[in-house]
N, CA, C and O atoms as CSV, one atom per row, in Angstrom:
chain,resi,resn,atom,element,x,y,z
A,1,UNK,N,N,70.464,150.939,161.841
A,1,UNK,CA,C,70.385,152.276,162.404
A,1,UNK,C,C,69.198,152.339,163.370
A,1,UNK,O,O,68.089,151.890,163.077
A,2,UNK,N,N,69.557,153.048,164.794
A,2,UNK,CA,C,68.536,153.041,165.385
A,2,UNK,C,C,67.815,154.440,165.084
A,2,UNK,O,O,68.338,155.359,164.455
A,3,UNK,N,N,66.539,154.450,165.630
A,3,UNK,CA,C,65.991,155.942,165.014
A,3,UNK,C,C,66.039,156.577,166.356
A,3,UNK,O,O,65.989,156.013,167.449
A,4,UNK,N,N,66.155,157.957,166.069
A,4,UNK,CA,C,66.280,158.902,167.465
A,4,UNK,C,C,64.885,159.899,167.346
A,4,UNK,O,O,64.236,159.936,166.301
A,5,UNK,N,N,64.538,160.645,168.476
A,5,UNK,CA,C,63.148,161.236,168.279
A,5,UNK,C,C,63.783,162.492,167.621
A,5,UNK,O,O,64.855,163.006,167.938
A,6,UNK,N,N,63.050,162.834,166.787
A,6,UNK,CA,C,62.900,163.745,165.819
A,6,UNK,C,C,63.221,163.152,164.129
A,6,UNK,O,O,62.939,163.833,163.143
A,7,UNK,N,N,63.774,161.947,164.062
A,7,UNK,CA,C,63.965,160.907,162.625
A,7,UNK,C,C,62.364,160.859,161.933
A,7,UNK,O,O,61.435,160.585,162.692
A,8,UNK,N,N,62.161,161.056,160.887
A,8,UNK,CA,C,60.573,160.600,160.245
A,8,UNK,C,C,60.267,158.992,160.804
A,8,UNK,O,O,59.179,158.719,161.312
A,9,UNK,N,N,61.515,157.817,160.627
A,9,UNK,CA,C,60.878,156.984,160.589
A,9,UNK,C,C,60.743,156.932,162.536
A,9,UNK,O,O,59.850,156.161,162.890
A,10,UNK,N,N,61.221,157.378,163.291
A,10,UNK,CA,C,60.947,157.212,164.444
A,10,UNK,C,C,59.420,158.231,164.908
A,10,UNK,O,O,58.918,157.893,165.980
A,11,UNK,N,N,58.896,159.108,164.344
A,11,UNK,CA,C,57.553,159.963,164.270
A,11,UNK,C,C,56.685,158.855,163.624
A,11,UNK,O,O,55.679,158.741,164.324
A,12,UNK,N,N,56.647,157.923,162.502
A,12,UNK,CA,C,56.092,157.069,161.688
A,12,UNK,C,C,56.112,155.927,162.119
A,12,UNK,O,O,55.729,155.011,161.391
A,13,UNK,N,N,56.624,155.651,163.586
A,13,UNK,CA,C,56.361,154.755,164.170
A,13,UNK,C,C,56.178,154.657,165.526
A,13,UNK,O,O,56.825,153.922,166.272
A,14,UNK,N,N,55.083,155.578,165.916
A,14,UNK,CA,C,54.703,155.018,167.307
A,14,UNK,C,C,53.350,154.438,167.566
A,14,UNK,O,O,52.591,154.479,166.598
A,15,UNK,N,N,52.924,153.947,168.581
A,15,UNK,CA,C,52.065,152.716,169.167
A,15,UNK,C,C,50.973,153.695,168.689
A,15,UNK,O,O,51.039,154.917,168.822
A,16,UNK,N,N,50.006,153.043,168.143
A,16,UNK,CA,C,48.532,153.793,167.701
A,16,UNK,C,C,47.169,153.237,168.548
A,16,UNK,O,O,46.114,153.814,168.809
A,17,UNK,N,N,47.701,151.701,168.902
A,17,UNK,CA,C,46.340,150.899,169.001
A,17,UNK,C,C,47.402,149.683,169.880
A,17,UNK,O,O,48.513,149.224,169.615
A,18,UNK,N,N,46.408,149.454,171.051
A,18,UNK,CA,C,46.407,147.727,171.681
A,18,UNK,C,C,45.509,147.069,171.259
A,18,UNK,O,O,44.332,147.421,171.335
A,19,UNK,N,N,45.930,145.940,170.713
A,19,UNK,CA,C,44.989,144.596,170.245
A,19,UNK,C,C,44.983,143.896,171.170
A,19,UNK,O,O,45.860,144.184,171.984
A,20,UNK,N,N,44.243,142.905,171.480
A,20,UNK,CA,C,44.232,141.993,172.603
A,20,UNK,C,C,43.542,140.880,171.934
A,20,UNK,O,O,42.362,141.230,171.980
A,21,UNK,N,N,43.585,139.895,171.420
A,21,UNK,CA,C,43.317,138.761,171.064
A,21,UNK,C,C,43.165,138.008,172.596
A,21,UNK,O,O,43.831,137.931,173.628
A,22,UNK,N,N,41.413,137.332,171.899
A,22,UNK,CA,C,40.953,136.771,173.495
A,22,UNK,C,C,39.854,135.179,172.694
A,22,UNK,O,O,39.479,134.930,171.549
A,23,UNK,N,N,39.784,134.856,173.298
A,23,UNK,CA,C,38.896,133.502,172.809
A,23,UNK,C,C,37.516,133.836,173.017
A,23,UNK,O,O,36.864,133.164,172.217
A,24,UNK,N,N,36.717,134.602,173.758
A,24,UNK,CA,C,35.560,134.697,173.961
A,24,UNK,C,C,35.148,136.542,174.421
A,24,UNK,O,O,35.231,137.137,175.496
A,25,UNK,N,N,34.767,136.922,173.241
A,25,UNK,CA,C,34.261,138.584,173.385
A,25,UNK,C,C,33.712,138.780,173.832
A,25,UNK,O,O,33.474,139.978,173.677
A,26,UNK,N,N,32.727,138.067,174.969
A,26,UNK,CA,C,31.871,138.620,175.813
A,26,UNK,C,C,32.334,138.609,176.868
A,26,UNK,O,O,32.227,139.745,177.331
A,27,UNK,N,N,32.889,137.843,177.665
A,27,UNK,CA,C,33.498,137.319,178.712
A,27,UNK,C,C,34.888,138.471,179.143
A,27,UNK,O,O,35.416,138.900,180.169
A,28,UNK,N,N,35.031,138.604,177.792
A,28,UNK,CA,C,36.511,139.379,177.804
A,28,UNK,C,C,36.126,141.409,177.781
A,28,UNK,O,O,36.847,142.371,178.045
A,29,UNK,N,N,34.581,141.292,177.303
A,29,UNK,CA,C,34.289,142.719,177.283
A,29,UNK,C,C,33.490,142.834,178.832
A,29,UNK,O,O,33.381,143.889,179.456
A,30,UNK,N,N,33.084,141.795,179.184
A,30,UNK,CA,C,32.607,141.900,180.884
A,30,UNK,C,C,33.556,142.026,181.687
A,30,UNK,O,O,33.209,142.731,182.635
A,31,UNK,N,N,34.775,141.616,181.772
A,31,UNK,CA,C,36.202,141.865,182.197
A,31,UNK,C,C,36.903,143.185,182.198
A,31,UNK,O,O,37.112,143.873,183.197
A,32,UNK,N,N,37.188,143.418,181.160
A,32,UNK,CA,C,37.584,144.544,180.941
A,32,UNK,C,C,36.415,145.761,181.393
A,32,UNK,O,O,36.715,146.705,182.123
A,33,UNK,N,N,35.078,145.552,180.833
A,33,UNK,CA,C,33.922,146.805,181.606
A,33,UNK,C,C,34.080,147.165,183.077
A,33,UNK,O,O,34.568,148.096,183.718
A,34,UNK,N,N,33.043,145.271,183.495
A,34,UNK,CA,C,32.779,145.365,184.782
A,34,UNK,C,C,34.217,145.442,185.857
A,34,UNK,O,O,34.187,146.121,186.884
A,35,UNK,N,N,35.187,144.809,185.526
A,35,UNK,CA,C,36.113,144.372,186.430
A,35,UNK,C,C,37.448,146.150,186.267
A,35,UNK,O,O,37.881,146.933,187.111
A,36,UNK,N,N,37.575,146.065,185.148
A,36,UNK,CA,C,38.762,147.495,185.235
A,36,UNK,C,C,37.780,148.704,184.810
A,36,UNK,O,O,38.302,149.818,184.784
A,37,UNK,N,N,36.806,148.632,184.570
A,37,UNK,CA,C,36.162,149.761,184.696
A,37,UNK,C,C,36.032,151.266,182.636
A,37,UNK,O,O,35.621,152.384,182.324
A,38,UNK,N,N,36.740,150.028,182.007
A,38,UNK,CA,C,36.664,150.617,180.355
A,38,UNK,C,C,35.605,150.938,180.123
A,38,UNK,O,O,34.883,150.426,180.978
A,39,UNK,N,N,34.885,151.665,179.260
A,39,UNK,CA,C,33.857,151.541,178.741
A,39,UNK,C,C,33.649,151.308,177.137
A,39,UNK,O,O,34.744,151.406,176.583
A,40,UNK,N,N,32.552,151.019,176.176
A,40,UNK,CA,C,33.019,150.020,175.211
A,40,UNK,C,C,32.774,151.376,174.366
A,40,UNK,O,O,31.858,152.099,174.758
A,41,UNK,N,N,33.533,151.782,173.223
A,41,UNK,CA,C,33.497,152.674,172.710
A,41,UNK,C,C,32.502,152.601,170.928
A,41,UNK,O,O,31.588,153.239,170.405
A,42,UNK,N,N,33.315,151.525,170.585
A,42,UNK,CA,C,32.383,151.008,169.337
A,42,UNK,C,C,32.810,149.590,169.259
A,42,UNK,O,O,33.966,149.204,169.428
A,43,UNK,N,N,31.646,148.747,168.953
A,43,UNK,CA,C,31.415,147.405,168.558
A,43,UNK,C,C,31.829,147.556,166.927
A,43,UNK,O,O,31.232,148.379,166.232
A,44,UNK,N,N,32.664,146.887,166.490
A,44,UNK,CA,C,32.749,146.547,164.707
A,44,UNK,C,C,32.248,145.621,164.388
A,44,UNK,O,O,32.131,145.565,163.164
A,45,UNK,N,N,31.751,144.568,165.055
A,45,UNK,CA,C,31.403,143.477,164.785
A,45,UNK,C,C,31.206,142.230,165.808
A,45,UNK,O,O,31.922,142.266,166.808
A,46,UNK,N,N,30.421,141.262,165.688
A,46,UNK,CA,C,30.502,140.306,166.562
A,46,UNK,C,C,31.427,140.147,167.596
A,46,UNK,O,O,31.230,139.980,168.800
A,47,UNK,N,N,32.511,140.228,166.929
A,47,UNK,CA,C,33.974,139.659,167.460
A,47,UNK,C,C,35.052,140.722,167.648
A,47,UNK,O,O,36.108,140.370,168.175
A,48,UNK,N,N,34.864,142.161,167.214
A,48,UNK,CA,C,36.036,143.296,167.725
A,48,UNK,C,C,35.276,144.170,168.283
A,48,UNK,O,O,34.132,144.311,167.850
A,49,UNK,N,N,35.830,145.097,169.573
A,49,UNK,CA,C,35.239,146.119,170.199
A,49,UNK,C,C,36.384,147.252,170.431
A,49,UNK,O,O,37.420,146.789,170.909
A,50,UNK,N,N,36.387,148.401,170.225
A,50,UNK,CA,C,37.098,149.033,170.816
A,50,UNK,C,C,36.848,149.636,171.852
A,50,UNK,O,O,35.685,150.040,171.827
A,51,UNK,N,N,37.616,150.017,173.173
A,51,UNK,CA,C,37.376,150.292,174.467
A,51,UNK,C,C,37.987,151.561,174.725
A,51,UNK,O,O,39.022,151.981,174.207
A,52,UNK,N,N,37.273,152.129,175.554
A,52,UNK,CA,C,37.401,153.849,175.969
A,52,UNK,C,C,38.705,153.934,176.621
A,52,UNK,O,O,38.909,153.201,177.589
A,53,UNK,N,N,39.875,154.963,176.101
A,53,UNK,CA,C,41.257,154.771,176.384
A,53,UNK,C,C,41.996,155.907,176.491
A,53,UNK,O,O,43.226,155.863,176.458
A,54,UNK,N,N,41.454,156.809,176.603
A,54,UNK,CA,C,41.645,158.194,176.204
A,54,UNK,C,C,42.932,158.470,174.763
A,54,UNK,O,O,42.192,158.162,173.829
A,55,UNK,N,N,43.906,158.731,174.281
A,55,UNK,CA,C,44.269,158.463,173.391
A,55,UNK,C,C,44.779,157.520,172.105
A,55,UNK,O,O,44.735,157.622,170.879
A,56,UNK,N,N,45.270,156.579,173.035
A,56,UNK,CA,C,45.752,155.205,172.529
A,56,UNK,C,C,44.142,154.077,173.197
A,56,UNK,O,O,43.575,153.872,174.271
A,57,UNK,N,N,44.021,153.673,171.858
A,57,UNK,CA,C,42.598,152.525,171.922
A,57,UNK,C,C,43.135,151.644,172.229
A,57,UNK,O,O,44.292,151.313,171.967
A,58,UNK,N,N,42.043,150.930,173.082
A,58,UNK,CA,C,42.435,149.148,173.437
A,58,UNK,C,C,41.228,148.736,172.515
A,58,UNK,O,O,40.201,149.376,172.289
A,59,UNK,N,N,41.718,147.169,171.911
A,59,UNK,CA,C,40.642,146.783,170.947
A,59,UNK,C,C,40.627,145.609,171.328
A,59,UNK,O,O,41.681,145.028,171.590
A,60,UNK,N,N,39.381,144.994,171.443
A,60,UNK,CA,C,39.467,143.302,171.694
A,60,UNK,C,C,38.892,142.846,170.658
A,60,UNK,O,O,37.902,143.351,170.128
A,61,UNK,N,N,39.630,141.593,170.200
A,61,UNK,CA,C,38.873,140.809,169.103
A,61,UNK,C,C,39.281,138.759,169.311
A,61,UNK,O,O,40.259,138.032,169.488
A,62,UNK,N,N,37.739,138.643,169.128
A,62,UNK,CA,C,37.568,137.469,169.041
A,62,UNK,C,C,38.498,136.873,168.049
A,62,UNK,O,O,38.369,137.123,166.851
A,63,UNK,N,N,39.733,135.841,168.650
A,63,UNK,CA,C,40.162,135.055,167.728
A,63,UNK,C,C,40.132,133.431,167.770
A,63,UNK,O,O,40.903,132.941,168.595
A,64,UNK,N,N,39.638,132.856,167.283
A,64,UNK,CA,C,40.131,131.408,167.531
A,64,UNK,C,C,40.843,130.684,167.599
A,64,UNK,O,O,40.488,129.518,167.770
A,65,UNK,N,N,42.343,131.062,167.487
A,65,UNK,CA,C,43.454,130.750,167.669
A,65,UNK,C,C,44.082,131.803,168.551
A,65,UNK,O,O,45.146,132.301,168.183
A,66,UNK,N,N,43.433,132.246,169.859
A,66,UNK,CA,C,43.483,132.879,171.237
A,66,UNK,C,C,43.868,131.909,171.682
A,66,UNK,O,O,43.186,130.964,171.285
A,67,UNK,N,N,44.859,131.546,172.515
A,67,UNK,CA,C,44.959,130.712,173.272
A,67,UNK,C,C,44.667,130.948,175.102
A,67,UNK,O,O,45.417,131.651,175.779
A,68,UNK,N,N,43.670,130.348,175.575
A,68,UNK,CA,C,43.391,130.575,177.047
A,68,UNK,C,C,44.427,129.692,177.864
A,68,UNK,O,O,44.281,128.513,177.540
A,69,UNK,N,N,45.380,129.852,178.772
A,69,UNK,CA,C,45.876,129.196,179.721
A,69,UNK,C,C,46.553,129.825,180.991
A,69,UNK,O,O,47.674,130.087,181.426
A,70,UNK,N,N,45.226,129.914,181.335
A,70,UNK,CA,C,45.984,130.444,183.105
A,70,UNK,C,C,47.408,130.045,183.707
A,70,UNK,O,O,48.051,130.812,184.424
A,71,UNK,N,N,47.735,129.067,183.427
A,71,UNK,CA,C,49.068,128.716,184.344
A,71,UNK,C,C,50.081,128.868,182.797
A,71,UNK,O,O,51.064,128.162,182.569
A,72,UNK,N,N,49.735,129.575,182.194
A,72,UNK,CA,C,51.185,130.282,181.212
A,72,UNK,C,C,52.044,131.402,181.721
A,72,UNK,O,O,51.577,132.522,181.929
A,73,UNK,N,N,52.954,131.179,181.865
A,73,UNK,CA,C,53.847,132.403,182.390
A,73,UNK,C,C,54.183,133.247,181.713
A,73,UNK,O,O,54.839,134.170,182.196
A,74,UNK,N,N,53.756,133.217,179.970
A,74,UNK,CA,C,54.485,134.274,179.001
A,74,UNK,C,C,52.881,134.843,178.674
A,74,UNK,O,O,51.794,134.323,178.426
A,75,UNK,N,N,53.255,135.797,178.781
A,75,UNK,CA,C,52.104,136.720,177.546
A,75,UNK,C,C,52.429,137.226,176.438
A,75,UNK,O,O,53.213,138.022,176.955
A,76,UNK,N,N,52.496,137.420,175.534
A,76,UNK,CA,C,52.524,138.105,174.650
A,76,UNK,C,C,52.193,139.881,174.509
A,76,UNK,O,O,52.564,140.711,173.680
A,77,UNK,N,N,51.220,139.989,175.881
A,77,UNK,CA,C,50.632,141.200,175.870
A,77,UNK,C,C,50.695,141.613,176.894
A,77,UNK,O,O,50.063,140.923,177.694
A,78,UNK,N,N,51.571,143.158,177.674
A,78,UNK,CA,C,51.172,143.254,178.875
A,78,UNK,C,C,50.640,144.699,178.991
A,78,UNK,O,O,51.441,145.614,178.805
A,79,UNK,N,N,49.593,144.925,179.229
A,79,UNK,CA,C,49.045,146.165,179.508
A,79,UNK,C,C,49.204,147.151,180.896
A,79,UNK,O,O,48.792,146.904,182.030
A,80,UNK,N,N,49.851,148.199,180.474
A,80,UNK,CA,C,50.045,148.662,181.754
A,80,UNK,C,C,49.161,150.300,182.036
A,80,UNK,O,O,49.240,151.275,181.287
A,81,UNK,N,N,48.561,150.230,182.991
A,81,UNK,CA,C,47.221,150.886,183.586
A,81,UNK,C,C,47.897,151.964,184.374
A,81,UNK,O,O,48.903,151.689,185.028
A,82,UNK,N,N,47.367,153.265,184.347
A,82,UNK,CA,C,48.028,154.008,185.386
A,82,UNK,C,C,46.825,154.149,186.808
A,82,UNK,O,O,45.637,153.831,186.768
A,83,UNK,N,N,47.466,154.628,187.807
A,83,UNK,CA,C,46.549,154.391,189.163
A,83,UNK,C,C,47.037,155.787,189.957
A,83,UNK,O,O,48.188,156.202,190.095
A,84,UNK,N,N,46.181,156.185,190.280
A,84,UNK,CA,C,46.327,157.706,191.871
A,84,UNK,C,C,46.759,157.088,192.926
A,84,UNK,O,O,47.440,157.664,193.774
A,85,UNK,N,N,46.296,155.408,193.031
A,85,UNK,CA,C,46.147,154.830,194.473
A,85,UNK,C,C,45.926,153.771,194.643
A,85,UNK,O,O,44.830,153.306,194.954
A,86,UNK,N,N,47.344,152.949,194.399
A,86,UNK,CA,C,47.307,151.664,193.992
A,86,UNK,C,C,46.986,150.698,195.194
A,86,UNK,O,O,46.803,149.497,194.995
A,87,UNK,N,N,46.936,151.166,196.234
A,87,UNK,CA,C,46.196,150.177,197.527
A,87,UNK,C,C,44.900,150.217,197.441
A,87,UNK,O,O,44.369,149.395,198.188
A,88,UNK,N,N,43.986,151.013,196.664
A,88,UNK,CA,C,42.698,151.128,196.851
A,88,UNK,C,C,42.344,150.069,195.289
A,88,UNK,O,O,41.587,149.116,195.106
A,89,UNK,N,N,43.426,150.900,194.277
A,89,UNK,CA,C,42.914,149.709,193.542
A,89,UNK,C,C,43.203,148.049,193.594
A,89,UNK,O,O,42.668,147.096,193.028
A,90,UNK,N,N,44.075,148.147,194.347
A,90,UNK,CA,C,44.322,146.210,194.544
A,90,UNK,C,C,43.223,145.970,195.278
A,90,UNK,O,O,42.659,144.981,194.812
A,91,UNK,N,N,42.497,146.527,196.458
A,91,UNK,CA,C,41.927,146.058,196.959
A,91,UNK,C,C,40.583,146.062,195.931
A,91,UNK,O,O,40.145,144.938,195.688
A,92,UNK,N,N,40.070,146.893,195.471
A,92,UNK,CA,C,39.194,146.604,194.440
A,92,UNK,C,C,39.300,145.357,193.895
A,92,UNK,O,O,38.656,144.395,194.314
A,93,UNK,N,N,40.250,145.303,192.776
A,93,UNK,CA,C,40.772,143.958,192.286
A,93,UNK,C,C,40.444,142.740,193.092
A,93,UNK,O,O,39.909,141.772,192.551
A,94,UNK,N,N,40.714,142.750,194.239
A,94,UNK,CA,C,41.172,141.124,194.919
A,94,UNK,C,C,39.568,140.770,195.406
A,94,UNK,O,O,39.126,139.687,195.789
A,95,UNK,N,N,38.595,142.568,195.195
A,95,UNK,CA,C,36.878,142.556,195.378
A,95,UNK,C,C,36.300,141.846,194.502
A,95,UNK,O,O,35.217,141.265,194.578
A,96,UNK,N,N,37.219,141.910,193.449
A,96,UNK,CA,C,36.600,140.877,192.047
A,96,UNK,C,C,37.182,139.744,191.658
A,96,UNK,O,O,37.021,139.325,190.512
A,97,UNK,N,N,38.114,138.951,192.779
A,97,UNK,CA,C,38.625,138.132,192.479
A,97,UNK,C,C,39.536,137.792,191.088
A,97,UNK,O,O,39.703,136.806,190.371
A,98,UNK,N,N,40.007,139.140,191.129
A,98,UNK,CA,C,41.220,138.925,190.105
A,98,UNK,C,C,42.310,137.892,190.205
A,98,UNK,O,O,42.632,137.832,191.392
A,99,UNK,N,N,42.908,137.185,189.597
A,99,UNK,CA,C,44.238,136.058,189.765
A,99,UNK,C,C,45.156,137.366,189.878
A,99,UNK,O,O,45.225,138.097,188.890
A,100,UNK,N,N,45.663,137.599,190.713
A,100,UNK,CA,C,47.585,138.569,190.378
A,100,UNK,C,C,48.580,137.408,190.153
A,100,UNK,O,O,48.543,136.200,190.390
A,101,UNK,N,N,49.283,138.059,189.724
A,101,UNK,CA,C,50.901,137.414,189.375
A,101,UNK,C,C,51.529,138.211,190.965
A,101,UNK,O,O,51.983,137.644,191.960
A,102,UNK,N,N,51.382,139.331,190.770
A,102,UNK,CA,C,52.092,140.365,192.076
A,102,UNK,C,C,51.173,140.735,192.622
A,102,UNK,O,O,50.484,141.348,191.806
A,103,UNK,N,N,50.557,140.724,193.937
A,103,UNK,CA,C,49.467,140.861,194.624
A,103,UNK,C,C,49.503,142.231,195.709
A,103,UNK,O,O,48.575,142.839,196.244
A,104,UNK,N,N,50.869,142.409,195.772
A,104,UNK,CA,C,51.355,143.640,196.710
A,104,UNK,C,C,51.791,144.334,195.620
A,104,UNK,O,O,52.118,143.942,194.500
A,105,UNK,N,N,51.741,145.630,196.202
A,105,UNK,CA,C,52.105,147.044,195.601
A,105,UNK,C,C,53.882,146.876,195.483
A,105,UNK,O,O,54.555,146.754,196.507
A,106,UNK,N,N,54.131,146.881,194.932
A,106,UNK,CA,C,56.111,146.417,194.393
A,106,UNK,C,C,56.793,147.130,193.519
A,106,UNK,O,O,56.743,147.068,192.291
A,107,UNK,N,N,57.684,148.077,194.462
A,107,UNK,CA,C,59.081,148.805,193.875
A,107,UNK,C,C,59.038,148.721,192.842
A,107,UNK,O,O,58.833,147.551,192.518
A,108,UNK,N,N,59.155,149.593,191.763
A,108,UNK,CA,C,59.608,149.246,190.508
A,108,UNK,C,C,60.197,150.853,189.679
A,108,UNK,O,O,59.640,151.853,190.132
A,109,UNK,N,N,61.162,151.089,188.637
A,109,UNK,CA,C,61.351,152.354,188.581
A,109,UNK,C,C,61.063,153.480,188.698
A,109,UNK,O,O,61.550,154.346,189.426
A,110,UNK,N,N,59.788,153.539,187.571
A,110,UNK,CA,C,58.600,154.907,188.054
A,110,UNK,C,C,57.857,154.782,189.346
A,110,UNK,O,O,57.283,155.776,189.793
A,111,UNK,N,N,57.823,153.718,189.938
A,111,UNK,CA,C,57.190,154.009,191.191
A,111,UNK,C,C,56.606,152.544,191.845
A,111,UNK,O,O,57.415,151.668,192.151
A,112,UNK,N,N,55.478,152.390,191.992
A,112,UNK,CA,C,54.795,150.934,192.503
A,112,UNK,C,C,54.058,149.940,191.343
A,112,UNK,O,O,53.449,150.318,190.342
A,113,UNK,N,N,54.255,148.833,191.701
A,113,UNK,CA,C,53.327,148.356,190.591
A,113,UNK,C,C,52.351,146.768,191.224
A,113,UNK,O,O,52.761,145.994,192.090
A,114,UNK,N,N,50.969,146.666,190.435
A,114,UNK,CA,C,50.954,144.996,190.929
A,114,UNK,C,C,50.847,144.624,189.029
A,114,UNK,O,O,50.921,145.290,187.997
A,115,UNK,N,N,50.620,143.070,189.423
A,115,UNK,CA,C,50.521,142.249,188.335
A,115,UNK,C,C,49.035,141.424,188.257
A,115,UNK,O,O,48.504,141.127,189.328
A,116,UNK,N,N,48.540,141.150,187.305
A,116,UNK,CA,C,47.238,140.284,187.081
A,116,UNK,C,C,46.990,139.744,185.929
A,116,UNK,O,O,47.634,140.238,185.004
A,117,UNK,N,N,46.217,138.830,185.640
A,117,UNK,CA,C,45.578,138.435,185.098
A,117,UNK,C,C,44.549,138.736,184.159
A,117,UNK,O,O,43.607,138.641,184.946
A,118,UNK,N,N,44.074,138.996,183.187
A,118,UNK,CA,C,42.258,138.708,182.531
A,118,UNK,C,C,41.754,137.321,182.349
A,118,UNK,O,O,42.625,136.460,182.224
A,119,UNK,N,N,41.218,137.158,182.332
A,119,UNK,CA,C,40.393,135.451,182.348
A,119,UNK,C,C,41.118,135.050,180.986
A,119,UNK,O,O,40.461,134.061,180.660
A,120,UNK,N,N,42.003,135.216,180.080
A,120,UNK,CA,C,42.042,134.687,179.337
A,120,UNK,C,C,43.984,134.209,179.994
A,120,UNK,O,O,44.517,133.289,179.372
A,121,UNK,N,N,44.506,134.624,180.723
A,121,UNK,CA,C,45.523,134.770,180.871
A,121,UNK,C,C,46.410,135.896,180.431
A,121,UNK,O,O,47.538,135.867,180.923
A,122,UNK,N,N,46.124,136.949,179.552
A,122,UNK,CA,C,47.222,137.911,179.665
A,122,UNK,C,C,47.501,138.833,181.043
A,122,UNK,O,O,46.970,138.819,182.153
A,123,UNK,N,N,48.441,139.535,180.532
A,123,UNK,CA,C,49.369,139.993,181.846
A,123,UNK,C,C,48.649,141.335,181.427
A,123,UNK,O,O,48.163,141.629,180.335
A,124,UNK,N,N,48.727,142.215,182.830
A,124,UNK,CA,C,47.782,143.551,182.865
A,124,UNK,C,C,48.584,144.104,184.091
A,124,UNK,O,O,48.978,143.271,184.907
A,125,UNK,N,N,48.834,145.281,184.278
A,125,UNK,CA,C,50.058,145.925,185.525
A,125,UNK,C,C,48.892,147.016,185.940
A,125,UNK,O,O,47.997,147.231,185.122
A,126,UNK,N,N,48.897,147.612,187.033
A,126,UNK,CA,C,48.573,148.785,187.464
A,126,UNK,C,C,49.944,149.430,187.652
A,126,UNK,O,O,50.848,148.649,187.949
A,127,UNK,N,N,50.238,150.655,187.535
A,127,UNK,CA,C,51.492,151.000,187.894
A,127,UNK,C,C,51.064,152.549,188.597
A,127,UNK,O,O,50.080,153.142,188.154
A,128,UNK,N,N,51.733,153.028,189.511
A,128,UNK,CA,C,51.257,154.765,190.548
A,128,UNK,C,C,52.778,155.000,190.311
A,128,UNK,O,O,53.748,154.441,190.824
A,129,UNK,N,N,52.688,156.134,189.251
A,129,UNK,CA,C,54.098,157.055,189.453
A,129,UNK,C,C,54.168,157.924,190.417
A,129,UNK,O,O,53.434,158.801,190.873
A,130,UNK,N,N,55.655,157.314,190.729
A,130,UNK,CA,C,55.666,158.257,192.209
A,130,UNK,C,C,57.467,159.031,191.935
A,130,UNK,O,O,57.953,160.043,192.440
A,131,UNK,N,N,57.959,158.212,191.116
A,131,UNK,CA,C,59.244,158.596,190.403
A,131,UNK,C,C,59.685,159.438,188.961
A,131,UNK,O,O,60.157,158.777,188.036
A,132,UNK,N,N,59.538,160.680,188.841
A,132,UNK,CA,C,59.548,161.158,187.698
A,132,UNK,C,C,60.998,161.481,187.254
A,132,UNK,O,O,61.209,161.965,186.142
């Protein structure tokens, strides 16, 4: 059975939290700060941080079985960012030498989108709704 909105178990199950498993928490909280602009909300420990998200938290945590590989084509994780003005932010981006996957602003249902990188290799979208 699929659940439809208004079902308990479909209310009892929506997204609360992004995890992001990364190999190195500093590297990955300088990334996420300096480069997209998060700010760090609470440290739990050495190795987990949660990051300023307005409702839904992004959390990074040090794992050692993170796997880093830039030239992987799958992520496991893709985070998608909303933008006012997605030419101003690519160009930001390409200011910090971000890797993109999609480097131009590109058609996509709700509206434009690019693709990138974090130093660890996951996938990260800016997306500008322009299609409601």
């Amino acid at each position: 059975m699929i659940p439809k909105e208004g079902d308990d178990y479909f209310m009892s199950n929506q997204v609360c939290v992004i995890g992001i498993y990364v190999p190195d928490i500093s590297k990955a909280i300088d990334f996420y700060t300096n480069t997209l602009g998060f700010e760090v909300y609470k440290q739990y420990g050495p190795k987990i941080v949660s990051l300023v998200h307005g409702e839904l938290p992004i959390v990074l945590e040090e794992n050692e079985n993170a796997i880093y590989n830039q030239d992987n084509k799958i992520s496991g994780v893709a985070l998608g960012l909303r933008t006012e003005d997605i030419f101003k932010t690519v160009q930001l981006l390409k200011e910090k030498e971000v890797k993109f996957i999609v480097d131009e602003p590109t058609d996509c249902p709700p509206g434009k989108f690019v693709s990138f990188r974090d130093p660890f290799g996951n996938v990260l979208e800016y997306i500008q709704f322009t299609n409601f």
